[in-house]
C-alpha atoms as one frame of an Amber mdcrd trajectory, in Angstrom:
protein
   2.422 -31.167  37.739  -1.064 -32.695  37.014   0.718 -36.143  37.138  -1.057
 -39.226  35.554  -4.619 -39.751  34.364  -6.089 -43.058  33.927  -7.250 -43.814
  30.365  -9.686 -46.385  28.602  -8.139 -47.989  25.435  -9.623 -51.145  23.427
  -8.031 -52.566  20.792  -9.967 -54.321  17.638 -10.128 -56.869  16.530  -9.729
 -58.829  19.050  -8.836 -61.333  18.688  -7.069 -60.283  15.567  -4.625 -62.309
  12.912  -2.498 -60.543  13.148  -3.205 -56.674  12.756  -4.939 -54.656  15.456
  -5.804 -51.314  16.030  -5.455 -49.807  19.803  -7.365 -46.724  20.541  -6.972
 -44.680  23.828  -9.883 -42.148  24.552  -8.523 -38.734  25.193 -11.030 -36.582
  27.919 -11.254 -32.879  27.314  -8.550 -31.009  28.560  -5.925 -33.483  28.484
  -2.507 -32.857  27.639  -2.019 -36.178  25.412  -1.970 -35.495  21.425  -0.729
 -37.890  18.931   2.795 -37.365  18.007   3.971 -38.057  21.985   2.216 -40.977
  22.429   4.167 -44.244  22.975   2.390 -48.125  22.348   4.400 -50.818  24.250
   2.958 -54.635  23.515   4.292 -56.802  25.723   4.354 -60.775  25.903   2.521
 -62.793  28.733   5.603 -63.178  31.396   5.886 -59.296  31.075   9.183 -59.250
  28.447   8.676 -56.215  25.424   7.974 -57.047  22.752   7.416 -54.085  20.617
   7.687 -50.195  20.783   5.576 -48.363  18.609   5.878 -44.232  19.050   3.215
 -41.486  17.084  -0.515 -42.157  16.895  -3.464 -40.690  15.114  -5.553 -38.655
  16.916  -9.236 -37.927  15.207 -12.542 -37.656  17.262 -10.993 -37.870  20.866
  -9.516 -40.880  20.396  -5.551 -41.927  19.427  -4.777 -44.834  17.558  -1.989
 -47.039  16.731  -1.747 -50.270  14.586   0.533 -53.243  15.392   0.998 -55.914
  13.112   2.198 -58.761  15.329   5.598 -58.301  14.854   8.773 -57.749  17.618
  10.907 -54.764  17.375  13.188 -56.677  15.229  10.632 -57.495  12.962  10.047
 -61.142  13.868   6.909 -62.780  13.534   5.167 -63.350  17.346   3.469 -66.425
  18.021  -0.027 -66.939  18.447  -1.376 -65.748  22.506  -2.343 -63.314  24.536
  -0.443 -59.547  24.786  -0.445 -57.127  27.279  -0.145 -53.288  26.414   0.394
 -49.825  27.788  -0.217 -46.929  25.842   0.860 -43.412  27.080   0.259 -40.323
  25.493   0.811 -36.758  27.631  -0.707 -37.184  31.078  -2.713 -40.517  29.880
  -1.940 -44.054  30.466  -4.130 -46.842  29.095  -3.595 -50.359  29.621  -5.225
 -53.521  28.371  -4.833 -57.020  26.328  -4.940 -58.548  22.642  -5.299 -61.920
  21.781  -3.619 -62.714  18.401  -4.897 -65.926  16.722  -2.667 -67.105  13.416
């Protein structure tokens, strides 16, 4: 078990109204790919807000869009998110401001 690798992910734009695309960098050798990887956006106090599973993975990198909606397709308010994406043996973590 090679256990958990820390990724680099950015998301842009950001800020963004209200799309934004997350991309994690995948090393050589890693066991992430795009169809396992999970995006979790999560609000400022730490509650989840959305759940976003598959990515695109091109040139090293995976990418998924969110659109600034909740898992129940509301509308989130303008602020700051938090968000984890994991993919294989990868985690990335990081923040998006959305602006409406």
């Amino acid at each position: 078990d090679r256990g958990v690798s820390v990724a680099t992910a950015t998301a842009f734009p950001n800020p963004c109204n209200p799309l934004t695309t997350i991309a994690m960098a995948v090393p050589t050798g890693s066991l992430a790919d795009g169809t396992n990887t999970v995006l979790r956006v999560f609000d400022i106090r730490g509650a989840l807000v959305k759940t976003i599973a598959g990515g695109n993975l091109a040139n090293n990198r995976i990418t998924i869009q969110w659109n600034g909606t909740t898992d129940s397709g509301n509308v989130v308010a303008s602020g700051r998110y938090l968000y984890v994406m994991q993919s294989g043996d990868l985690v990335a973590k990081g923040n998006v401001t959305l602006v409406r």
